[in-house]
N, C-alpha and C positions, 0 to 999 in steps of 0.2 A: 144106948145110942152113943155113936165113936162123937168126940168133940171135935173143931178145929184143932187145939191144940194136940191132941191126941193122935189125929190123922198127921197132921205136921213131923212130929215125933217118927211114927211107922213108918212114914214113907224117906225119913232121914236113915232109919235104921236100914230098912230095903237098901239105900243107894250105898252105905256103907259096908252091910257086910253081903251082900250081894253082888256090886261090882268095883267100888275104892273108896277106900276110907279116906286118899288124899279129896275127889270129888266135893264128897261128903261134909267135908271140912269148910269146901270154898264157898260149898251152898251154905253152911251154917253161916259163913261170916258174910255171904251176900246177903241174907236175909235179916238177918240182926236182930233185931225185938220184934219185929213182926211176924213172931212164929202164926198167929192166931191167923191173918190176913192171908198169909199162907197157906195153912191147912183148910182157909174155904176154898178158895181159889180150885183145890187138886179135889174137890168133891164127883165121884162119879155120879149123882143123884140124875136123873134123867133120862140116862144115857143104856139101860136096858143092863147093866151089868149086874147086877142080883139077880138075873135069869139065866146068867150065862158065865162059862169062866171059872175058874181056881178064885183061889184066896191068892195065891201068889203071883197070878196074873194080875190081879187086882191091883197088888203093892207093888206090881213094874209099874202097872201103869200110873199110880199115885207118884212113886218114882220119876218118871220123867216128866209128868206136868211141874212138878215142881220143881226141875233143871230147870225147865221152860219158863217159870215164872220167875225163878232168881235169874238170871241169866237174858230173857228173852222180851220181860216185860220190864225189868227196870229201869230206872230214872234216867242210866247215864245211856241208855241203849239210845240209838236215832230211832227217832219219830217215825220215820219209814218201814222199821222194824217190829218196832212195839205196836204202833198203831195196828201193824198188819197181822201181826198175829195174834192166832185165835185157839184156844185152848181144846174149842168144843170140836177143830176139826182134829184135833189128837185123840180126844175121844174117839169119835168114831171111825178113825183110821183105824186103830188098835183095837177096838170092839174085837174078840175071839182072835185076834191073834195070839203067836205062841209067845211065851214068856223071855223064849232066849231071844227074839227080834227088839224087845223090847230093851233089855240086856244092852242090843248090839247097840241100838238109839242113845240109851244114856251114854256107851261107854266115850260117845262122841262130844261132850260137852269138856272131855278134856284132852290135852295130846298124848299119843302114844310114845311109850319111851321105846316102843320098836322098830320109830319112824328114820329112815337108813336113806341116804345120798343116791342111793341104787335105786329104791322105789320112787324115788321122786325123778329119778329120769326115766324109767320104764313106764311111768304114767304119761309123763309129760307126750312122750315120743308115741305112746301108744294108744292112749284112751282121748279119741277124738272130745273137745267139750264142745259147749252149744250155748248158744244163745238164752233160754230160760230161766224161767226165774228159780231162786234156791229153795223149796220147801220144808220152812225150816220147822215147821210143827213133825215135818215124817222125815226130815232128812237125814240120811247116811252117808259112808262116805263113797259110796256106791255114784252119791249124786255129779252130773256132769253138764250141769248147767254153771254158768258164772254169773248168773244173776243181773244180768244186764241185758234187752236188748240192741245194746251200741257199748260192747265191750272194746277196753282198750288191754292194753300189754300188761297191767299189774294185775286185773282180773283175771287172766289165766291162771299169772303166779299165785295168789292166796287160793284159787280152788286147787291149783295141784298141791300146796302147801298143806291144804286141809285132809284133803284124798289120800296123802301118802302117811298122814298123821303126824305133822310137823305141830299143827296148829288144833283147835279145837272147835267147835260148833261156837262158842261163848267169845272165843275170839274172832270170827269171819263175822259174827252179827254183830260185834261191837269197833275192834280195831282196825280190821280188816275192810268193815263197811265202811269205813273213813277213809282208806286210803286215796292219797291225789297223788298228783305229780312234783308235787311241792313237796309232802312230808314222805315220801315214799321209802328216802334211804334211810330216813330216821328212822321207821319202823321195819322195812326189812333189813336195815344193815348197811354199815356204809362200806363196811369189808375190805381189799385192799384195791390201790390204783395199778395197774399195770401194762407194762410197755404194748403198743397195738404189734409187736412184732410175738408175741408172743399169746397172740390173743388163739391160735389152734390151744394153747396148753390150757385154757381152764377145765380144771377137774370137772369131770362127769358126776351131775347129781348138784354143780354148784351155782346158785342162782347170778346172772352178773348182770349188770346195765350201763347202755353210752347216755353219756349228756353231756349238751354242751358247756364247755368250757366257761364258770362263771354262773352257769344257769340250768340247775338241778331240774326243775320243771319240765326242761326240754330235755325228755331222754326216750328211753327204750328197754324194757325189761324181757330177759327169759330163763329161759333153763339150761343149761351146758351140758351135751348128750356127749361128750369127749369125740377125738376124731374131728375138731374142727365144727362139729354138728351142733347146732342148740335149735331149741324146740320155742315157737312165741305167739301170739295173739297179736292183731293190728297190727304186723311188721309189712313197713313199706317197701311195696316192690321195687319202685325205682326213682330215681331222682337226675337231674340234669346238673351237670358241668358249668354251663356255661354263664360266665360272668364270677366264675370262684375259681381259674386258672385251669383252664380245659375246656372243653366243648363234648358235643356228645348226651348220652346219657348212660349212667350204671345200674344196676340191678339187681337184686337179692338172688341168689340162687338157693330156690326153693328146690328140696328134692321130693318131697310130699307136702301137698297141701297150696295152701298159699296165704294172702294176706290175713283173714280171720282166724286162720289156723294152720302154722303149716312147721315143718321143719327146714331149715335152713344153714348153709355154711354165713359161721357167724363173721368170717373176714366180709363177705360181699354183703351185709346187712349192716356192717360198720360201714365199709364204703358210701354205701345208700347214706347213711345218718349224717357221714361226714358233709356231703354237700348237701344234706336239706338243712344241718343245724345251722350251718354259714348262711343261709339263706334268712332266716327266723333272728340271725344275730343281726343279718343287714338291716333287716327291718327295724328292728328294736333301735339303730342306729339313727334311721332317718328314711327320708324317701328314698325308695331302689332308683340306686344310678347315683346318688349324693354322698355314699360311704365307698371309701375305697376298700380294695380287696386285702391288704394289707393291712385296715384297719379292723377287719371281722374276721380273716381268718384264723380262725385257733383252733386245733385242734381237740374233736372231742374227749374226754376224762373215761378212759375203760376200768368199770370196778368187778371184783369178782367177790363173792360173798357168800361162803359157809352156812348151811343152812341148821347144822349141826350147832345145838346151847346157846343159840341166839335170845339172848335176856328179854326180848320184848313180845316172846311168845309163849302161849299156854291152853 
């Protein structure tokens, strides 16, 4: 009869020389002394698999419950995450599937070193996302949900992040699920400031965002498709002039899509942010109509940010 600690073992070895020994390593040191709690955890007992299946299907599958569990159930994970996931629907998603899908599943708990500035705008531009939740007991990176239904601008960016294999399954459940509008540059990047005259040249493939001036919270994140184009989630269609030096109203020029999902020239979606952030700043000032315009107008902070050896992702 296999032990916990024995099954713990097997299925470290499966993740190591089956699909990465770096992996392998992260899970040894996420799980620490609790090899034993571990290896019950990844037990197929119940689940029909002594009637069915390889030996080596078996030790995928013991393989990624146990990503799942260092990774998906532990401590530092949100309660949102851990609570909600459930080992036994990995069971039997995987019940007689093939061994290399299994493969494909773990290889997602960490990032790809073959994730390129190019895929991450060819996704962005082209693989509509959706509203859905992330299923992260079966998910790959196939998945094109953002895990929200009432996503904003950075949910797009960590699912195209993760899809193009910037990021890993271990990070969208843990850093990723945290992301606000507050810590956002801290975690993607605060990357460089640059002149709004210049804002057609952000390289294709590189993530940027406005905010306003003083107030990181208030911004806007996407993708930079080159040509002036970038790709975003919850990007405002349009915004009024008036009472911030102009009259009228401006407007994002979407070329596909629109506000939940669309593609856009990112001069006219700065425009758009320029007179909503002045708006967000008057208020913060005081009653509309008691702050002058001269004393909130500032213009927004344009960053553009490499998604390329970014240290706070894995």
């Amino acid at each position: 009869m296999t032990t916990d600690l024995e099954r713990f073992d097997s299925a470290l070895n499966y993740i190591e020389t089956k699909v990465s020994r770096t992996l392998a390593t992260a899970v040894k040191t996420k799980v620490g002394a609790a090899k034993i709690a571990a290896g019950a955890a990844i037990s197929l007992k119940g689940e029909g698999y002594w009637h069915s299946g390889s030996d080596a299907q078996h030790k995928a599958v013991r393989g990624l419950l146990l990503c799942q569990h260092a990774f998906l159930k532990a401590a530092d994970v949100s309660p949102f995450v851990s609570a909600a996931v459930d080992l036994k629907k990995t069971l039997r998603f995987y019940h007689g599937k093939s061994e290399d899908s299994l493969k494909v599943a773990i290889g997602c708990y960490e990032k790809r070193q073959d994730a390129t500035r190019e895929k991450l705008a060819h996704i962005a531009e082209s693989e509509l996302l959706t509203t859905a939740p992330i299923p992260y007991e079966t998910s790959t990176r196939a998945d094109i949900g953002m895990g929200t239904a009432t996503p904003v601008c950075f949910h797009a960016v960590r699912q195209w992040l993760y899809k193009a294999g910037f990021v890993s399954l271990r990070w969208l459940a843990n850093v990723g699920f945290s992301l606000g509008p507050i810590n956002c540059n801290q975690v993607l990047g605060m990357g460089s400031v640059i002149d709004p005259k210049n804002i057609d040249s952000i390289p294709r493939g590189y993530l940027f965002n406005f905010h306003a001036d003083g107030d990181q919270s208030t911004n806007h994140w996407g993708i930079a498709l080159g040509k002036g184009l970038a790709a975003g989630s919850n990007t405002t269609a349009s915004s009024s002039k008036a009472g911030f030096g102009g009259t009228g109203i401006v407007s994002t020029d979407f070329t596909k899509g629109g506000t939940t999902y669309g593609v856009f020239t990112i001069a006219s979606a700065f425009e758009v942010c320029r007179y909503k952030y002045q708006k967000n700043l008057a208020h913060k000032g005081g009653a509309e109509g008691s702050v002058t315009v001269a004393a909130t107008w500032k213009e927004p902070i344009i960053r553009q940010i490499d998604p390329v050896g970014l240290a706070t992702y894995y």
